[in-house]
C-alpha positions in Angstrom: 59.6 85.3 -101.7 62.2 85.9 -98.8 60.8 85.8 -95.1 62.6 86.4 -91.4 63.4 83.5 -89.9 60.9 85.3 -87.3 58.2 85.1 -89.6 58.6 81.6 -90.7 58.4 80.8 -86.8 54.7 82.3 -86.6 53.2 80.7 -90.2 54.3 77.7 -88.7 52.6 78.3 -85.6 49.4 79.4 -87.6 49.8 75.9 -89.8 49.4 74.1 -86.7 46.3 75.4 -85.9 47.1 77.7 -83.2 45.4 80.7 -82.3 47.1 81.3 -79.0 50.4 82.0 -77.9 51.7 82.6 -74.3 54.5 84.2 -72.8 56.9 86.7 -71.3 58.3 89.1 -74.0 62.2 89.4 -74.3 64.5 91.2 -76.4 66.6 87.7 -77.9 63.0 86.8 -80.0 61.9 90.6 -81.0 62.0 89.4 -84.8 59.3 86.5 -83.6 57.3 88.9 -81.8 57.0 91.0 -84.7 55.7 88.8 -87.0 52.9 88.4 -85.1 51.7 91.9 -86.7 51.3 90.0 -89.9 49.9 86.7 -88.5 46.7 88.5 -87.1 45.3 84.8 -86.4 47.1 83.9 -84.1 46.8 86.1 -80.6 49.8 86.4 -78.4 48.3 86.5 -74.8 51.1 88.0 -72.5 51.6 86.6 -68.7 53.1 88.0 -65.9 55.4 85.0 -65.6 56.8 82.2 -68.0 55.5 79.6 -65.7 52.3 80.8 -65.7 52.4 81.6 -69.9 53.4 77.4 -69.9 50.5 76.4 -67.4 48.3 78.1 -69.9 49.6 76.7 -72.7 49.4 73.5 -71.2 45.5 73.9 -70.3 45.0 75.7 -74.1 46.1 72.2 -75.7 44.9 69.7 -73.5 41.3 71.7 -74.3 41.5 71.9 -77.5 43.6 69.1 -78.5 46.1 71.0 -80.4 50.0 71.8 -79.6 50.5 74.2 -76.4 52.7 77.2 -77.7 54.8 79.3 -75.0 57.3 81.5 -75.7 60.3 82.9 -73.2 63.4 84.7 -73.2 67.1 83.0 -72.4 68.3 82.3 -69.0 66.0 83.1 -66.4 63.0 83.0 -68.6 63.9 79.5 -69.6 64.6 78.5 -65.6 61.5 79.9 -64.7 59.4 77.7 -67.2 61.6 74.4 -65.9 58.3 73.6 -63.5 55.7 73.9 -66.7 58.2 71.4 -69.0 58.3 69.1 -66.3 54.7 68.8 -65.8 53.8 68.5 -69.6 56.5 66.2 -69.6 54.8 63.8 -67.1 51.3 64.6 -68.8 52.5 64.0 -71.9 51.0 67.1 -72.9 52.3 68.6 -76.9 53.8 71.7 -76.1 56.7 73.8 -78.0 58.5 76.2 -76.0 60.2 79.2 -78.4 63.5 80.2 -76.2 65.2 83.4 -77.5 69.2 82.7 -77.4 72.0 84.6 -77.3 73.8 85.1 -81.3 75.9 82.9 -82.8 78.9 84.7 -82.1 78.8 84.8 -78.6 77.8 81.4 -77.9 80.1 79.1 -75.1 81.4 82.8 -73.6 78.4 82.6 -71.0 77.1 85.6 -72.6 74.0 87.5 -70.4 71.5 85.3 -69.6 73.0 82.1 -71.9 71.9 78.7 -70.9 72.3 75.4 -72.7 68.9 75.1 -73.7 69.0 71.7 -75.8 70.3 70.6 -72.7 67.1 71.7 -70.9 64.8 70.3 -73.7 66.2 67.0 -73.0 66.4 66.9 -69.4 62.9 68.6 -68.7 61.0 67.6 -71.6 61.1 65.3 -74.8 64.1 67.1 -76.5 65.7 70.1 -77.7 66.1 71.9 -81.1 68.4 74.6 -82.3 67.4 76.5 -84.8 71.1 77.7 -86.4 70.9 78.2 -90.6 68.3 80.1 -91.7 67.8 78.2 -94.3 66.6 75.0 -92.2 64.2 77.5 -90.1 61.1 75.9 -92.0 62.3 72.4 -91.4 63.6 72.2 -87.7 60.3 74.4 -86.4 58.0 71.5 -88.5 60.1 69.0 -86.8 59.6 70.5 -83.5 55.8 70.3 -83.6 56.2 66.8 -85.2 58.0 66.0 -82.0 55.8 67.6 -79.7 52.6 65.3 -81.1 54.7 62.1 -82.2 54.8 58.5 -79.9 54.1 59.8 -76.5 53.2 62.9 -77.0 55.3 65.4 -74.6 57.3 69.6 -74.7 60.1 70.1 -77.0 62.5 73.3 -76.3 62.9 75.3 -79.7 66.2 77.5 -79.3 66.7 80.7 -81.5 69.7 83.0 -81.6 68.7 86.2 -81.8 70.8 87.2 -85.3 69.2 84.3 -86.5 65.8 85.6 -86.0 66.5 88.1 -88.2 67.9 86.3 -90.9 66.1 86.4 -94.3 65.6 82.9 -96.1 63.6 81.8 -99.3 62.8 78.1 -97.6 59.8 79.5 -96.2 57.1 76.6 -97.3 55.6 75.4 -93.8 52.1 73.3 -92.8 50.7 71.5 -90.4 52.8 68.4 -89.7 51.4 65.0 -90.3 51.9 62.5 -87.2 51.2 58.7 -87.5 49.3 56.4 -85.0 50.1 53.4 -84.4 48.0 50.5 -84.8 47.6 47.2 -82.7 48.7 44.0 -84.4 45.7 41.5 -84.4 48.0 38.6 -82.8 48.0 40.9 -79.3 44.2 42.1 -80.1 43.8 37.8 -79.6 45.7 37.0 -77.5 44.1 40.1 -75.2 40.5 38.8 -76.1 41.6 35.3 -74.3 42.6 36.6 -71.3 39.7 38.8 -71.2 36.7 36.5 -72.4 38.3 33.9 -70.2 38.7 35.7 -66.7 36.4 35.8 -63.9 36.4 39.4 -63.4 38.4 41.9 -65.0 39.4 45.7 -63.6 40.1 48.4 -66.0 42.0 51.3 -65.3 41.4 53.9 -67.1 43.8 57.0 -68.6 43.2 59.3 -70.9 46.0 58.8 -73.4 44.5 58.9 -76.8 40.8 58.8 -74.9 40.0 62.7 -74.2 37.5 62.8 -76.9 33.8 61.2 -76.5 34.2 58.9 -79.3 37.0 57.5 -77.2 35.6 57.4 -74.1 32.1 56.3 -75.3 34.1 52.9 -76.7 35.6 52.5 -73.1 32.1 52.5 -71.6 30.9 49.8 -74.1 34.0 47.8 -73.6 33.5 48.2 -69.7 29.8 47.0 -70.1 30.8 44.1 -72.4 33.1 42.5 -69.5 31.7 43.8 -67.2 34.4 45.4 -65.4 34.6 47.2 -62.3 36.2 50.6 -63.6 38.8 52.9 -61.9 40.2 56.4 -63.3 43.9 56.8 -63.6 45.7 59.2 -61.1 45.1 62.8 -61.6 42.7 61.4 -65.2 39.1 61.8 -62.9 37.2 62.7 -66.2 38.5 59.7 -68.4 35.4 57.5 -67.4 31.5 58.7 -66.1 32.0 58.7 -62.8 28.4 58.0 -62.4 28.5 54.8 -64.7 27.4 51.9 -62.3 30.3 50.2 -62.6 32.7 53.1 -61.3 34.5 52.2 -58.2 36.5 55.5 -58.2 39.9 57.9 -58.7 43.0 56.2 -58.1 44.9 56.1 -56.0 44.0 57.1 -52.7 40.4 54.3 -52.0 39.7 53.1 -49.1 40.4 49.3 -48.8 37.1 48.0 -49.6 36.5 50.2 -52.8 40.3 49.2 -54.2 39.7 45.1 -53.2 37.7 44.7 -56.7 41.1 45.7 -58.7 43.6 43.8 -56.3 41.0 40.7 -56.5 40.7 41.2 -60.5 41.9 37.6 -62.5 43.1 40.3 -65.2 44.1 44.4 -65.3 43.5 46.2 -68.6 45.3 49.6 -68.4 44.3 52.0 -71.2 46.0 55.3 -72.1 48.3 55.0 -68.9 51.8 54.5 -68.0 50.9 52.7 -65.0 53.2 55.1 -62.2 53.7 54.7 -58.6 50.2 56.6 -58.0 48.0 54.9 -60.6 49.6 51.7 -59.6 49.3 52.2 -55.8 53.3 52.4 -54.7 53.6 49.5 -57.9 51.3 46.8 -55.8 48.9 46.6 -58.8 48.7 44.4 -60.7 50.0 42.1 -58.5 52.2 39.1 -59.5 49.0 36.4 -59.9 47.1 38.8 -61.9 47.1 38.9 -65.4 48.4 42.1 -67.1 47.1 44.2 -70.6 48.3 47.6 -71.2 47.3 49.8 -73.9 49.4 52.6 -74.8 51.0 54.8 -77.7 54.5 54.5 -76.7 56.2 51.3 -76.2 59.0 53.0 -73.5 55.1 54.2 -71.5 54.7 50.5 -70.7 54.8 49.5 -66.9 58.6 49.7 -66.0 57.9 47.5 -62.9 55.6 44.8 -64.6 56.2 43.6 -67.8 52.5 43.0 -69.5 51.4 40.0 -70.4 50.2 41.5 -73.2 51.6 44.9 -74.4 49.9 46.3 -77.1 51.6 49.2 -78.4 48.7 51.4 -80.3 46.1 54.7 -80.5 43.9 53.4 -77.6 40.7 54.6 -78.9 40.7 52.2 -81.7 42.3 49.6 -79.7 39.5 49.4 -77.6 36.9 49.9 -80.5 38.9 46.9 -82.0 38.7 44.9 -79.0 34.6 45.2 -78.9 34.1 43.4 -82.0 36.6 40.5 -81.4 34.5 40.1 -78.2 31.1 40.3 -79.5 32.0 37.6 -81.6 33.5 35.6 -79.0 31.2 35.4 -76.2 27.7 37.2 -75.5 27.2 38.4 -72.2 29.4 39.4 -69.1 30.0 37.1 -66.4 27.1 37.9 -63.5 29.1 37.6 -61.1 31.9 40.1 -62.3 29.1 42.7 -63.0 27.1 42.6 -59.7 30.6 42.7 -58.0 31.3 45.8 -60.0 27.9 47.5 -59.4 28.1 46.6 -55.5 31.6 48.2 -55.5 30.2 51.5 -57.8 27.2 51.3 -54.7 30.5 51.6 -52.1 31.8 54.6 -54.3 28.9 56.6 -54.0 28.7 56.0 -50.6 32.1 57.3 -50.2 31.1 60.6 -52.2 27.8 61.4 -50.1 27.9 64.8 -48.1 25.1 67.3 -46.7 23.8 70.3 -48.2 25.4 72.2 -45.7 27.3 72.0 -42.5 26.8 74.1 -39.0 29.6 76.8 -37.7 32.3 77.1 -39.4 33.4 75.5 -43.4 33.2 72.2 -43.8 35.5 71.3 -46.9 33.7 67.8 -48.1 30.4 69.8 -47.6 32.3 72.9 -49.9 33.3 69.9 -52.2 29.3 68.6 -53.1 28.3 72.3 -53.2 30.8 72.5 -56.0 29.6 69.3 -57.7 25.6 70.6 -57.1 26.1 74.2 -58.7 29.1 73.5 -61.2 27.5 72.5 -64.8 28.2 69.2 -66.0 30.8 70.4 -68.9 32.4 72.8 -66.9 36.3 72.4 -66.7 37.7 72.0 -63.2 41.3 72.8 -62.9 43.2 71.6 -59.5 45.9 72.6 -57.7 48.4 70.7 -55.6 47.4 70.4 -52.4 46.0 68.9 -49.0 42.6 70.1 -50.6 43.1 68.4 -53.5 42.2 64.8 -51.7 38.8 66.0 -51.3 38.2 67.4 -54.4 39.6 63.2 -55.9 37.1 61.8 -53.0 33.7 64.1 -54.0 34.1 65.9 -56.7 32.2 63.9 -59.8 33.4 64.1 -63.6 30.7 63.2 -65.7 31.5 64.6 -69.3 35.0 64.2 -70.7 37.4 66.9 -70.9 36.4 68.5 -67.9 39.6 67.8 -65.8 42.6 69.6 -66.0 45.3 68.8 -62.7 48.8 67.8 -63.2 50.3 63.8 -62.4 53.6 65.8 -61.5 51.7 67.5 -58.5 53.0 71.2 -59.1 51.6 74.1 -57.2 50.2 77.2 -58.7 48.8 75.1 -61.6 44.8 76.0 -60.8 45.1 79.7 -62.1 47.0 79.8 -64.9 45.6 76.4 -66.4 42.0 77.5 -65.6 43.0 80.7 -67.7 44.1 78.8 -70.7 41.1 76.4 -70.5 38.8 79.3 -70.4 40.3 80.7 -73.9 40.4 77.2 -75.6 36.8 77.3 -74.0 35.3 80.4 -74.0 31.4 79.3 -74.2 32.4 76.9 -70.7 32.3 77.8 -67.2 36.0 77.1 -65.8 37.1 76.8 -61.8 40.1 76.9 -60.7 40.8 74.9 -57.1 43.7 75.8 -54.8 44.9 76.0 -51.5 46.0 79.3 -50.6 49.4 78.0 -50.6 49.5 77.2 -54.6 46.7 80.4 -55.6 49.6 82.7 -53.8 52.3 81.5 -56.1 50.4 82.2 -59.5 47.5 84.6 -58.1 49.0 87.5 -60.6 47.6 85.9 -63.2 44.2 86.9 -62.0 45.2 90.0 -63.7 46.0 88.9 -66.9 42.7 87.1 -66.8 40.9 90.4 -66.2 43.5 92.4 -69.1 41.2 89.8 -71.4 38.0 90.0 -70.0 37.6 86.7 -68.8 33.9 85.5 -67.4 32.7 82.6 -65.6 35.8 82.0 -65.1 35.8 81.1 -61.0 39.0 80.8 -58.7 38.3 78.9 -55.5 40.8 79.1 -52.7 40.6 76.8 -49.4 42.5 78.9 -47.1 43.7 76.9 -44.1 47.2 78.7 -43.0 49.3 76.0 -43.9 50.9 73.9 -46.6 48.6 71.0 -45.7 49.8 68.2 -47.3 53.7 68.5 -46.3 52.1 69.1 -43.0 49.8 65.7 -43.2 52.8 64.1 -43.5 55.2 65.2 -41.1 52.0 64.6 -38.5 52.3 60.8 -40.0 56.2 60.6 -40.0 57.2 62.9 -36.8 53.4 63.5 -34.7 54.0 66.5 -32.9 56.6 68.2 -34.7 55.4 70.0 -37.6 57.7 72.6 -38.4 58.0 75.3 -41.7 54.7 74.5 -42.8 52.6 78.0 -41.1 51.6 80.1 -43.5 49.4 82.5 -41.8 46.4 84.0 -44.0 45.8 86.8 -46.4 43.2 88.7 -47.3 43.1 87.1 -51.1 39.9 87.8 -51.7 41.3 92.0 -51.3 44.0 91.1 -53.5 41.8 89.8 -56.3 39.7 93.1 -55.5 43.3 94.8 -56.5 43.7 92.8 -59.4 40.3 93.9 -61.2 38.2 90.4 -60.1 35.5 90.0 -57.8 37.2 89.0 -54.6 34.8 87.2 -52.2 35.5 85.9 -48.8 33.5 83.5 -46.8 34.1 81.0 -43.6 30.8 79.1 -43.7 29.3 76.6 -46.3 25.9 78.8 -46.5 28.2 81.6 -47.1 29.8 79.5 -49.6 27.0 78.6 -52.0 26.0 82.1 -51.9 29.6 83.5 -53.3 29.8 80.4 -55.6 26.4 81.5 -57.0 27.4 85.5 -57.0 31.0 84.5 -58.5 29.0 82.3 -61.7 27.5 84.8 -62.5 29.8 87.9 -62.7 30.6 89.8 -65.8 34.4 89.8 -64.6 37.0 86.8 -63.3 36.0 86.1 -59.3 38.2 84.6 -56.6 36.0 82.9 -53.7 38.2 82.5 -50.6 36.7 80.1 -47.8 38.5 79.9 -44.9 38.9 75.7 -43.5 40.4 74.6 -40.7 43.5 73.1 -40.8 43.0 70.2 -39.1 41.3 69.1 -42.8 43.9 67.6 -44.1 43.2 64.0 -44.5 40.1 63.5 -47.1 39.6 59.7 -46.6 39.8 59.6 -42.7 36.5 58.8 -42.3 
């Protein structure tokens, strides 16, 4: 039987798993759009703008563990989803982008609105796919999601000329793709169990890369206890290890000196699910040149591009690390006691570093507003974080118990929190879900609130530290020129009025008391609910005392 190229689009979608699909409507993919009449599975949530409909995406597969599917129109719908490629890029997030394009005949004449979008696939994220015969419609959309899920995971760009979307084809036959995983070879599994079982004291560093589930994580935790390892979280990967285990030290990478000595002392580094960047690495000084070097990743071209590994293992991490706890229970039978009261003492440190009040006199304190947050938040709820001054104190106080309850982006975009915490909410729906932002990033996504309201959206909590100013540009032009902060004022608006507009619960606040209270109103509201507290700007620095 014959089927639109359209409609070959959507079962294949529907194969994958997907039951949501984001985006910004436009004319060059109407045969897509239609067929989602007849695919009544899968729900196509509409955004106010493609970035947004890709944040969401984004959120909706890192929750669920499926592939993020956003769809946009040529041109300016594909320029304005350049910032949510690039993020999924560096998150290594599975996304598939659907890109309307102008017909075959008028390609190369810049046509209205034509882009080069393979060219934009491969730039922004892991490549770029054409979809130009009908008849391979079936077999370049499979390959797309194959893409999007293969190696290191990361987006792929699917491009359809509009008079191909209409086409009709009798190669419909479409399901779920099949990806492998790659194991480790027992040679590196070894020669990683030397180096381990032989080192004074170890420090892991800890992603999430083929970890987000509990099984994964739980195997972590036993290797961490069998080595006795002080632990660290990968940058912007705060849920990948209990943060409460006694040998947590904290989020990399911005520790004070004393909590970071334990992994710049460490005889050996084990890096799982991580590619090791400037953050995670602290500006590339760890590991340094004496210490020893394991990395554990999917994708051989993830591997640290400053320091080779001394031993690289290219494999699924989870059962790497399963793996490595049986060659090590066989090997030696308790951790070193001096590695594990070093890691305990520096866990001691950590939670130091965390500790705030209750509450705070006059006006908001934002570390205070941070432990209010981790007192009244439940343990699974999903936190979703801006880019922002703000953000240093939600790394420094905030703590991530349960996995799969952190969703912020390594590529530090802003106006992430809303849409993301949108998309986590539908992958979600039983979960609380907060959104954290500065007023700087909430103002550059905040009409989402509305779509989030359009689909009746609860416990679903937008917090908004309003200080005036874009406070991390501002932090460091106060480092690099004191005195001369310029084009960072921002002034303040009443958001909490705007989310009023918008069909949420807008609450505003400027003490911590006041806080809790709208924190505790906003929880439990049948409708989305934006808190805005007001901070000073002079918090801009979380770790400076």
């Amino acid at each position: 039987m014959s089927s639109t190229v359209g409609r070959v689009i959507v079962d294949a979608i529907a194969a994958e798993g997907i039951t949501h699909v984001f985006g910004v409507p436009g004319e060059s993919y109407l045969p897509v759009l239609d067929a989602f009449n007849d695919v009544p599975e899968v729900r196509i949530v509409p955004t106010h703008h493609e970035e947004g409909a890709g944040f969401m995406a984004d959120a909706w597969a890192r929750t669920t563990g499926r592939t993020g599917v956003f769809m946009v129109t040529r041109g300016p719908g594909l320029a304005h989803a350049a910032i949510a490629l690039h993020a999924a890029r560096q998150d290594s997030t599975p996304l598939v982008l659907l890109v309307g394009q102008v017909s075959r005949d008028d390609a190369g004449r810049e046509s209205f609105q034509e882009l080069d979008h393979l060219a934009a696939g491969r730039l922004l994220g892991k490549d770029g796919i054409e979809i130009t015969e009908p008849d391979r419609a079936a077999e370049q959309i499979q390959r797309a999601f194959y893409l999007a899920r293969s190696g290191r995971p990361g987006p792929v760009v699917v491009s359809l000329p509009e008079d191909v979307g209409y086409a009709t084809t009798e190669v419909t036959a479409v399901a779920r793709q099949n990806v492998p995983v790659p194991a480790a070879r027992e040679e590196d599994l070894v020669r990683a169990v030397a180096l381990l079982a032989g080192a004074g004291s170890v420090a892991l560093i800890v992603g999430t890369g083929g970890l987000a589930g509990p099984e994964g994580r739980a195997a972590v935790v036993t290797l961490a206890e069998r080595l006795g390892a002080t632990v660290y979280s990968a940058w912007r990967r705060f849920d990948a290890f209990p943060n409460t285990h006694p040998q947590f030290a904290g989020n990399l990478p911005w520790l004070s000196a004393e909590l970071a000595r334990p992994l710049r002392d460490a005889d050996v580094v084990l890096a799982i699910g991580t590619r090791l960047g400037d953050f995670t690495s602290m500006a590339y000084t760890v590991p340094a040149p004496r210490q020893k070097l394991i990395q554990i990743d999917v994708d051989a071209a993830s591997m640290s591009v400053v320091r080779n590994p001394d031993v690289p293992i290219v494999a699924d991490a989870g059962a790497t690390v399963r793996r490595l706890v049986e060659l090590l229970d066989g090997r030696t039978a308790e951790p070193p006691p001096p590695a594990l009261a070093a890691a305990r003492e520096a866990h001691e440190r950590y939670l130091a570093s965390t500790a705030v009040p209750d509450d705070a006199p006059g006006d908001a304190d934002l570390a205070v507003a941070v432990g209010q947050l981790r007192r009244m938040l439940p343990a699974d709820a999903i936190v979703t974080s801006d880019a922002g001054a703000f953000a240093g104190y939600l790394n420094r106080y905030y703590q991530w118990t349960e996995p799969a309850t952190f969703i912020g982006s390594t590529s530090g975009p802003m106006g992430y929190a809303v849409p993301t915490a949108i998309g986590a909410k539908i992958a979600a729906p039983d979960r609380v879900v907060a959104g954290i932002a500065g007023d700087g990033g909430f103002a550059m996504t905040m009409s989402e609130i509305h779509t989030a309201v359009r689909l009746g959206l609860d416990r679903l909590v937008f917090v908004v530290f309003d200080n005036g100013v874009y406070g991390s540009i501002r932090n460091h032009q106060t480092r690099t020129y004191p005195g001369r902060e310029i084009g960072v004022d921002l002034g303040s608006a009443d958001l909490a009025t705007v989310a009023t507009g918008l069909g949420a619960l807008g609450l505003s606040c400027r003490t911590n008391r006041e806080f809790a209270a709208a924190l505790e109103k906003a929880m439990a509201a049948d409708r989305p609910a934006v808190v805005q507290l007001a901070v000073s700007p002079e918090q801009i620095n979380a770790w400076a005392s």
